[in-house]
N, CA and C atoms as a LAMMPS dump frame, in Angstrom:
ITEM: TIMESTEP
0
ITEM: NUMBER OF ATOMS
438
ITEM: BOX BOUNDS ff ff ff
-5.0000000000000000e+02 5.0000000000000000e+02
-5.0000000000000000e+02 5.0000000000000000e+02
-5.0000000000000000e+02 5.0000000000000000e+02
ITEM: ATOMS id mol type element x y z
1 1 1 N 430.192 101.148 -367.078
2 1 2 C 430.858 102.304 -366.506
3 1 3 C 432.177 101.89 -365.867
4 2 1 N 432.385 100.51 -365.149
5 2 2 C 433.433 100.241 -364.685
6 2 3 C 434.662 100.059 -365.807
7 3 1 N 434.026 99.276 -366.783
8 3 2 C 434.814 99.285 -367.415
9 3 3 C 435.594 100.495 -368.362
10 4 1 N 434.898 101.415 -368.356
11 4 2 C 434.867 103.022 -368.712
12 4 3 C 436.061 103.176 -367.731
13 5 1 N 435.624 103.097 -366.822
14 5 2 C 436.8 103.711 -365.601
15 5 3 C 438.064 102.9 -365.817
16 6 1 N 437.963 101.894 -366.119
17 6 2 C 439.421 101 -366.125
18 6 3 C 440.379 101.502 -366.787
19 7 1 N 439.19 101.899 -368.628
20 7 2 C 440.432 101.854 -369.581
21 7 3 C 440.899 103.53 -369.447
22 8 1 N 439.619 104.003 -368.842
23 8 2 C 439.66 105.792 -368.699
24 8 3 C 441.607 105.842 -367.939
25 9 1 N 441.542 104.977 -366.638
26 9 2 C 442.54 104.54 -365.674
27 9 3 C 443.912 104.331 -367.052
28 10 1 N 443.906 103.091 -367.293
29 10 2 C 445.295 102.69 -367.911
30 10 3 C 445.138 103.628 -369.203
31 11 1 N 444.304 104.168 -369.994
32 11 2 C 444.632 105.376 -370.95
33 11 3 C 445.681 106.703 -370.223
34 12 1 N 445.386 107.16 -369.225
35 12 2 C 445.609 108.373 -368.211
36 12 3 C 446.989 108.026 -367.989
37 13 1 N 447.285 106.839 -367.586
38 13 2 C 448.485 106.453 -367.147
39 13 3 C 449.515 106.033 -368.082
40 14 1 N 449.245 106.168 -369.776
41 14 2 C 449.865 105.872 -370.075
42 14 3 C 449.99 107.234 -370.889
43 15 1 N 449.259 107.944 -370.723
44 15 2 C 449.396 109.296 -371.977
45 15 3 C 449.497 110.611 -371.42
46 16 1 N 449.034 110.322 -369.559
47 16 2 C 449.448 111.314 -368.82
48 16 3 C 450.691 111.482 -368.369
49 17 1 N 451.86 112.428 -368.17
50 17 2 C 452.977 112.131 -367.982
51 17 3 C 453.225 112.169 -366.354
52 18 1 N 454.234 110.942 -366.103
53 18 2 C 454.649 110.204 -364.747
54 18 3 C 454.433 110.993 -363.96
55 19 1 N 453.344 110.924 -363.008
56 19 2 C 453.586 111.459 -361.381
57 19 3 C 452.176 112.588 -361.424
58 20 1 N 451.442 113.044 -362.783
59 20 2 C 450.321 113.421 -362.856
60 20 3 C 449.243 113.156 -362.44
61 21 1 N 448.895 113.316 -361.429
62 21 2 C 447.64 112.375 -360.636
63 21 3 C 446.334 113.283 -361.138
64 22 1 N 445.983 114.33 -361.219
65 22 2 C 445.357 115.141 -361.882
66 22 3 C 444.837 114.799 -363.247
67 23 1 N 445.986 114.545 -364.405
68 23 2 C 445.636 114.135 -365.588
69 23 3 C 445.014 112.611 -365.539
70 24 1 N 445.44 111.789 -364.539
71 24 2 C 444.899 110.555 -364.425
72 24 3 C 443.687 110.464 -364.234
73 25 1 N 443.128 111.142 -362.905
74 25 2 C 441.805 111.633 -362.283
75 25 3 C 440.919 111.95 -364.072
76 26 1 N 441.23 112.909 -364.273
77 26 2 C 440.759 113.8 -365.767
78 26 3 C 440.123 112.014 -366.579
79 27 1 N 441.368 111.649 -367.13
80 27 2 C 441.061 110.209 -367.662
81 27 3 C 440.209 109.093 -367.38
82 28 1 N 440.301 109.098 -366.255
83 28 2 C 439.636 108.115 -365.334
84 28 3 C 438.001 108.652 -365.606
85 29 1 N 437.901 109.671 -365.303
86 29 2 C 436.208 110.312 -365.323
87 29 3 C 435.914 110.309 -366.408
88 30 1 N 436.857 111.118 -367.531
89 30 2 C 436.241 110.364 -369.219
90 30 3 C 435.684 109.376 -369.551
91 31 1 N 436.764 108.537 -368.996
92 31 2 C 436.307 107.169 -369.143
93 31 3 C 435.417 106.399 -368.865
94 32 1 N 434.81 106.783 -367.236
95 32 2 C 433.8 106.223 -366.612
96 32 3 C 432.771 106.514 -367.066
97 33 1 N 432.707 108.073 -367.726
98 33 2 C 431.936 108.835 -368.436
99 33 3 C 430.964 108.386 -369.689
100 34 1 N 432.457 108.215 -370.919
101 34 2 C 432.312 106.941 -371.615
102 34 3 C 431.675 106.102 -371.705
103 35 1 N 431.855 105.284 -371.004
104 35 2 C 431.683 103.394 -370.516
105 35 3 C 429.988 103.688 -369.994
106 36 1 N 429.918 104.973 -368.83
107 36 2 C 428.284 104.441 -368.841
108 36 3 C 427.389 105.004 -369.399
109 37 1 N 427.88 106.187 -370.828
110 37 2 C 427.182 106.396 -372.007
111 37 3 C 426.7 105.28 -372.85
112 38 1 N 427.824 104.379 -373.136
113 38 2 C 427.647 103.304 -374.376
114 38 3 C 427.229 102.515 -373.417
115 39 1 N 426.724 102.317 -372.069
116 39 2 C 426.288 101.336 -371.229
117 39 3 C 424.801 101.615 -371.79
118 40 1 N 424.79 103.12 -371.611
119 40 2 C 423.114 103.568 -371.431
120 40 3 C 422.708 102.968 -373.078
121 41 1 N 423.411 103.54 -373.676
122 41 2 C 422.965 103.282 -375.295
123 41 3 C 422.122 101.554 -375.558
124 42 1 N 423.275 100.705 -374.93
125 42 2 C 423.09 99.412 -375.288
126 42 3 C 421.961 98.918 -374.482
127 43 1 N 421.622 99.791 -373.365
128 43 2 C 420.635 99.051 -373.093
129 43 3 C 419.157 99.896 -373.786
130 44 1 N 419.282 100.789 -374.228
131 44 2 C 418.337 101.644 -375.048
132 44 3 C 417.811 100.301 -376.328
133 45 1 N 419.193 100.646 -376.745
134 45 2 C 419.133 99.807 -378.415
135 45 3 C 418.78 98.69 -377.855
136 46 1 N 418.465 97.708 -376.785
137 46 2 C 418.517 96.436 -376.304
138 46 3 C 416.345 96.866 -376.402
139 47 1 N 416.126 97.914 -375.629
140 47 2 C 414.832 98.133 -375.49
141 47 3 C 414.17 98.466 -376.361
142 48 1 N 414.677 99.441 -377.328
143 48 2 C 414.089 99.625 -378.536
144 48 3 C 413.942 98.428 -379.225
145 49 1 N 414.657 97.524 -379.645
146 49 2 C 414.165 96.821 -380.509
147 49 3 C 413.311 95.621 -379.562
148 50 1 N 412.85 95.755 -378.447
149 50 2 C 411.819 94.793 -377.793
150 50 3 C 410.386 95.676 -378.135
151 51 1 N 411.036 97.033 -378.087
152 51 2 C 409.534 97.522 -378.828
153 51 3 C 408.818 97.405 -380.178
154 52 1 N 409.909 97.599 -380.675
155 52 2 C 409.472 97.155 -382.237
156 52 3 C 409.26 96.124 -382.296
157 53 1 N 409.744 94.93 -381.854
158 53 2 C 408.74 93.608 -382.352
159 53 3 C 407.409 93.594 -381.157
160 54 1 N 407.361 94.199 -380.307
161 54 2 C 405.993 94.523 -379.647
162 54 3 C 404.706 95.076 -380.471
163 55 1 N 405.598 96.112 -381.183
164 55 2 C 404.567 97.05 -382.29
165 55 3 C 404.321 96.436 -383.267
166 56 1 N 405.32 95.082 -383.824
167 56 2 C 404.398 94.305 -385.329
168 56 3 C 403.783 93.074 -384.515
169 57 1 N 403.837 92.873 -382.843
170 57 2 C 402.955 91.752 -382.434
171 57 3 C 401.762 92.729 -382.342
172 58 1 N 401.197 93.616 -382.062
173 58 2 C 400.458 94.56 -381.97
174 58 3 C 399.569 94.624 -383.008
175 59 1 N 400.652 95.176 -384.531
176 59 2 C 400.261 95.178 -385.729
177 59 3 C 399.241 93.728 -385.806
178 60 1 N 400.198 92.755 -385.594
179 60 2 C 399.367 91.05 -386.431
180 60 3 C 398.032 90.957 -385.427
181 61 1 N 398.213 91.976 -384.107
182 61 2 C 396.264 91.446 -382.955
183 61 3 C 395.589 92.336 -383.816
184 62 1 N 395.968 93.456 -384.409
185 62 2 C 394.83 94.271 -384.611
186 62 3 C 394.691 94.112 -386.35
187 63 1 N 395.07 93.409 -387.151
188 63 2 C 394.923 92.464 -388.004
189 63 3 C 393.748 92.029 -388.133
190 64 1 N 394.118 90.964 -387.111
191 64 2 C 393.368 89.666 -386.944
192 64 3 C 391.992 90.182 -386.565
193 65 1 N 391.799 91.285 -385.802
194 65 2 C 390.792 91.703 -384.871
195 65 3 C 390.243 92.221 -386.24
196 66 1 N 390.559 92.821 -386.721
197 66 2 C 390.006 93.548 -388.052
198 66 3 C 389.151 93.14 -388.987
199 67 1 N 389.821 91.937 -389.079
200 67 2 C 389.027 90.89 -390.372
201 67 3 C 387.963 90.252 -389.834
202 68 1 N 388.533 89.944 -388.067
203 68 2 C 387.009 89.299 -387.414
204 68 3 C 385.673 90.358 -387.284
205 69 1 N 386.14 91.469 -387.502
206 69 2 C 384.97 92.449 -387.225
207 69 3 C 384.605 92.77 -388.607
208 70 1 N 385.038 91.939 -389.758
209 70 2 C 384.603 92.014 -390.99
210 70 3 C 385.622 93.257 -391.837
211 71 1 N 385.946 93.784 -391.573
212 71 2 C 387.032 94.576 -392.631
213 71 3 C 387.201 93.601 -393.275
214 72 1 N 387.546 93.98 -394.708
215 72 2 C 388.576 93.125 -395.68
216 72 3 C 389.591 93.138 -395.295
217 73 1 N 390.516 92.132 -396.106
218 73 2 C 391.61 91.356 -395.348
219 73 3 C 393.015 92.087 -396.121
220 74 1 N 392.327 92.487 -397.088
221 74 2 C 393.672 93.107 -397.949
222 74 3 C 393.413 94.853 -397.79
223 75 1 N 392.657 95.419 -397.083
224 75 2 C 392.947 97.079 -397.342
225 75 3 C 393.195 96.798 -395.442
226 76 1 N 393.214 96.481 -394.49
227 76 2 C 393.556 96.681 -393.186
228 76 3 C 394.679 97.291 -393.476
229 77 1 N 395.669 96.592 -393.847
230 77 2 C 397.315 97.533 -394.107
231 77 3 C 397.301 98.547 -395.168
232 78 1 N 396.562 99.655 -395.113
233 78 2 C 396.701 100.523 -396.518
234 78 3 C 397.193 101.617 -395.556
235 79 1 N 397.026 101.571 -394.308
236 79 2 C 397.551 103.063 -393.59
237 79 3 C 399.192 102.696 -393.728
238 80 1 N 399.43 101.676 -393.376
239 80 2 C 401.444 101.313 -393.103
240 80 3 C 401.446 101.677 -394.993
241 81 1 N 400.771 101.154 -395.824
242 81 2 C 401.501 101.677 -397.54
243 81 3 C 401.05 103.181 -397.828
244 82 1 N 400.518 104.165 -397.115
245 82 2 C 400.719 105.193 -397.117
246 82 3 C 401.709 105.682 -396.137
247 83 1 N 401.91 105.595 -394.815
248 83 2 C 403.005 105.209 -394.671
249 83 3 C 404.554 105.305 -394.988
250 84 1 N 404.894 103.864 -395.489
251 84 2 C 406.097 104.083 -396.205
252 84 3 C 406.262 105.165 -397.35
253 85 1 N 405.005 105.065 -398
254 85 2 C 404.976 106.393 -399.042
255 85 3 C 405.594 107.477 -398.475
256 86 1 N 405.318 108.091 -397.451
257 86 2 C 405.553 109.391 -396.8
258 86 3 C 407.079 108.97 -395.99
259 87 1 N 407.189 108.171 -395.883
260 87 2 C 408.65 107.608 -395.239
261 87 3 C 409.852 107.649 -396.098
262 88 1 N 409.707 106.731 -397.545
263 88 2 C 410.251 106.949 -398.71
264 88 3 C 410.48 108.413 -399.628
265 89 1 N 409.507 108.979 -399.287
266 89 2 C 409.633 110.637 -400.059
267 89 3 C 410.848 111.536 -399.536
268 90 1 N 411.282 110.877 -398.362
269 90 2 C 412.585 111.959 -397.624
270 90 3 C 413.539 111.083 -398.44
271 91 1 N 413.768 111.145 -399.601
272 91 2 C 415.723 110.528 -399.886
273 91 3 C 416.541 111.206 -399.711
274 92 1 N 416.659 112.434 -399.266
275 92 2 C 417.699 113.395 -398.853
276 92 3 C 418.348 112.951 -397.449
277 93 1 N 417.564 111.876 -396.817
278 93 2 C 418.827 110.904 -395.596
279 93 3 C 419.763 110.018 -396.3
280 94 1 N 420.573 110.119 -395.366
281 94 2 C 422.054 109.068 -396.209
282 94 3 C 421.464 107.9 -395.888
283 95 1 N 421.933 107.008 -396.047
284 95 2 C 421.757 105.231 -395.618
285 95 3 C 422.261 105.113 -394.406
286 96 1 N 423.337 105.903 -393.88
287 96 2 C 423.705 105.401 -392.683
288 96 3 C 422.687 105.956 -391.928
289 97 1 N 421.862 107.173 -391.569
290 97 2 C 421.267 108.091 -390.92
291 97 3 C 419.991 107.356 -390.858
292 98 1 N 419.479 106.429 -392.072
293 98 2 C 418.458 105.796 -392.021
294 98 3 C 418.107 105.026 -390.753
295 99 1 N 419.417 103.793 -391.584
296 99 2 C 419.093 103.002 -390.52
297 99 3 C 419.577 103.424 -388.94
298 100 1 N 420.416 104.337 -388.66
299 100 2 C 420.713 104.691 -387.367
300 100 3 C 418.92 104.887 -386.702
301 101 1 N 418.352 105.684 -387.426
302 101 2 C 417.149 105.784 -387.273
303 101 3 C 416 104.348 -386.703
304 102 1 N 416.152 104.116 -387.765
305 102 2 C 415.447 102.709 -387.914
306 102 3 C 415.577 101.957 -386.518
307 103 1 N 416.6 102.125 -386.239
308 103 2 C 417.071 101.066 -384.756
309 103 3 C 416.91 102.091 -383.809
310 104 1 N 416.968 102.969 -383.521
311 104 2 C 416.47 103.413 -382.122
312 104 3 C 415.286 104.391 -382.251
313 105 1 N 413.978 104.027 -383.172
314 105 2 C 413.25 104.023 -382.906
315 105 3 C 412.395 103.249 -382.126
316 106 1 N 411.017 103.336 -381.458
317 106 2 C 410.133 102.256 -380.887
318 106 3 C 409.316 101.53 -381.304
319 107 1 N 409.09 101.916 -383.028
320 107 2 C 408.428 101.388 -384.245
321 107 3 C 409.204 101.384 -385.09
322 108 1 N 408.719 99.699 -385.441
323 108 2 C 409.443 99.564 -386.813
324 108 3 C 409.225 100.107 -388.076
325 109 1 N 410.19 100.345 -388.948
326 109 2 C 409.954 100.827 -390.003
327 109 3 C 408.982 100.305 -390.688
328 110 1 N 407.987 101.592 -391.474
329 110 2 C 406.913 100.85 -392.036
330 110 3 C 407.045 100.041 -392.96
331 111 1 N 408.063 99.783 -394.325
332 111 2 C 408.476 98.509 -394.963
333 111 3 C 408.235 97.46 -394.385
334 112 1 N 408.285 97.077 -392.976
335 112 2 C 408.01 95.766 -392.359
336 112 3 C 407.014 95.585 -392.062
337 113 1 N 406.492 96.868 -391.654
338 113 2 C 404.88 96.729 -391.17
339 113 3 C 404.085 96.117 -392.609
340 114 1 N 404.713 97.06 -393.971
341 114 2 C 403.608 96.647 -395.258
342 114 3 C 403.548 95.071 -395.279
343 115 1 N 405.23 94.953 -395.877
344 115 2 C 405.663 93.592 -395.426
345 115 3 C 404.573 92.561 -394.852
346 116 1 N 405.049 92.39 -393.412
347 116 2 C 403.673 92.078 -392.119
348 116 3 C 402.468 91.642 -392.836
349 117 1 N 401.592 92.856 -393.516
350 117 2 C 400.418 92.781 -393.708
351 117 3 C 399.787 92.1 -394.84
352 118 1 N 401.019 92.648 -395.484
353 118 2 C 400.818 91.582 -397.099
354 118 3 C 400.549 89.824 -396.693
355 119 1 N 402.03 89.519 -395.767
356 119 2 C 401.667 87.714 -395.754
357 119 3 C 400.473 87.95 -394.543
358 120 1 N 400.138 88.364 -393.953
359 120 2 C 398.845 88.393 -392.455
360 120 3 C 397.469 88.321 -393.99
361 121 1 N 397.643 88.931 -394.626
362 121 2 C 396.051 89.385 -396.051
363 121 3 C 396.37 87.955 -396.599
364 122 1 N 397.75 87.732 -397.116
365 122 2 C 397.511 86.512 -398.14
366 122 3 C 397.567 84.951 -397.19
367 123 1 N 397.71 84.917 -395.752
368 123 2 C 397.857 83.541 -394.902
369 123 3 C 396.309 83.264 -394.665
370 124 1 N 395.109 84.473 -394.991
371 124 2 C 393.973 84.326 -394.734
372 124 3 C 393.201 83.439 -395.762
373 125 1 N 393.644 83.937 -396.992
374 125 2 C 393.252 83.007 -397.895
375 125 3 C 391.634 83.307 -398.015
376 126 1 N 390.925 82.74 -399.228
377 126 2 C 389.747 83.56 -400.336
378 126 3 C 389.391 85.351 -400.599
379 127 1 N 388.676 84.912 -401.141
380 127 2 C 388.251 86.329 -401.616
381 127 3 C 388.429 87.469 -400.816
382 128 1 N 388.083 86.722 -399.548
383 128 2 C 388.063 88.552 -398.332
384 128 3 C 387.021 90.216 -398.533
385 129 1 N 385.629 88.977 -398.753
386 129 2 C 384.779 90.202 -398.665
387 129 3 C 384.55 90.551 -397.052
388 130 1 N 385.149 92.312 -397.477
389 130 2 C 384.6 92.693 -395.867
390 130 3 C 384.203 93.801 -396.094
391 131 1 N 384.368 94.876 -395.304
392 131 2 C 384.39 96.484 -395.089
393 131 3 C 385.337 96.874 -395.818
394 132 1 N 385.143 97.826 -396.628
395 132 2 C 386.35 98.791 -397.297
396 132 3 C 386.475 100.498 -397.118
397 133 1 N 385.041 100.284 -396.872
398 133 2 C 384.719 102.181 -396.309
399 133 3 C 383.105 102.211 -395.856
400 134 1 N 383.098 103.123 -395.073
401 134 2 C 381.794 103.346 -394.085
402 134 3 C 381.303 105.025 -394.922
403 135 1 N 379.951 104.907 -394.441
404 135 2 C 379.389 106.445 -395.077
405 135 3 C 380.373 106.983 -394.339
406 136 1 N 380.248 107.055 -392.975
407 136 2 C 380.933 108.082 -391.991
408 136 3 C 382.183 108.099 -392.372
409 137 1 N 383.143 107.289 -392.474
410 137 2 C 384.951 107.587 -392.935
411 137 3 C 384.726 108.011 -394.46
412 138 1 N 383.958 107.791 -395.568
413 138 2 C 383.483 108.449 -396.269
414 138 3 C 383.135 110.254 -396.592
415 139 1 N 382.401 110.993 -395.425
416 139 2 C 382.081 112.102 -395.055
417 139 3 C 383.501 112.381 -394.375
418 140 1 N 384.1 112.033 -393.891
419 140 2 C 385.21 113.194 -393.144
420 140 3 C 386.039 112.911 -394.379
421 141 1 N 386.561 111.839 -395.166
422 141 2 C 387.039 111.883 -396.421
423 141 3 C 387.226 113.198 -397.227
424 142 1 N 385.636 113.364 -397.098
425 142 2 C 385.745 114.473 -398.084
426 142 3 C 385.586 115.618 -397.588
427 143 1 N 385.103 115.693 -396.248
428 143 2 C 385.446 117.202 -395.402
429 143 3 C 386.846 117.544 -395.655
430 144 1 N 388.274 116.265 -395.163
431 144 2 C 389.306 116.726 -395.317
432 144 3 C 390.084 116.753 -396.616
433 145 1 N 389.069 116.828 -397.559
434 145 2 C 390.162 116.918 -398.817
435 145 3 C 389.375 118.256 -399.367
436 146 1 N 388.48 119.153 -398.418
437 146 2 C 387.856 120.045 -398.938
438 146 3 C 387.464 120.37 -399.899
């Protein structure tokens, strides 16, 4: 913000005409205005992305927790590849809008999460007999596909 105010200051003074203390004032508050908008931003974008790698350290505990409670090792990540499915179906965003997205969200994009899960399934190594479906996730299965 200070620095907002500085350049808000020598902008005013150089584009306000001589002896305008008013138009300076005007400048000066833009500026400060400014400066502790893109202050706030950077420290947003600074926090957001401490969340997102929070959310794929998150992702790799509940992984790990997964396979120890016997799930298989390769369907744990099938929710993040449905997921990106439903993420990928909007191409009507530009690329820039994406990633503007992408970064000030608090989760990472699911591509990383699939990503993630693929080397977390293949660092486990053999076969990976576990759980793949329960009667019960079974029955609401088919309640919700009516």
């Amino acid at each position: 913000a200070i620095i907002g105010l500085i350049l808000g200051f020598a902008i005013g003074r150089s584009a306000c005409p001589k002896g305008d203390d008013d138009c300076v004032a005007k400048a000066s508050l833009i500026g400060a205005g400014l400066g502790a908008g893109t202050g706030y931003l950077i420290s947003k974008y600074a926090f957001f992305a401490n969340s997102q790698e929070d959310e794929m350290e998150a992702d790799r505990v509940a992984f790990r927790t997964s396979v120890q409670t016997g799930y298989h090792k390769d369907y744990v990540g099938k929710f993040y590849e449905k997921l990106y499915e439903i993420e990928s179906s909007g191409d009507d965003e530009s690329e820039l809008f994406s990633k503007l997205n992408d970064a000030m969200t608090t989760h990472p994009p699911a591509e990383e999460r699939v990503k993630q899960m693929h080397e977390l399934a293949a660092s486990v190594g053999g076969g990976g007999r576990g759980i793949i479906s329960t009667p019960y996730f079974d029955n609401i299965r088919k309640a919700c596909d009516g």
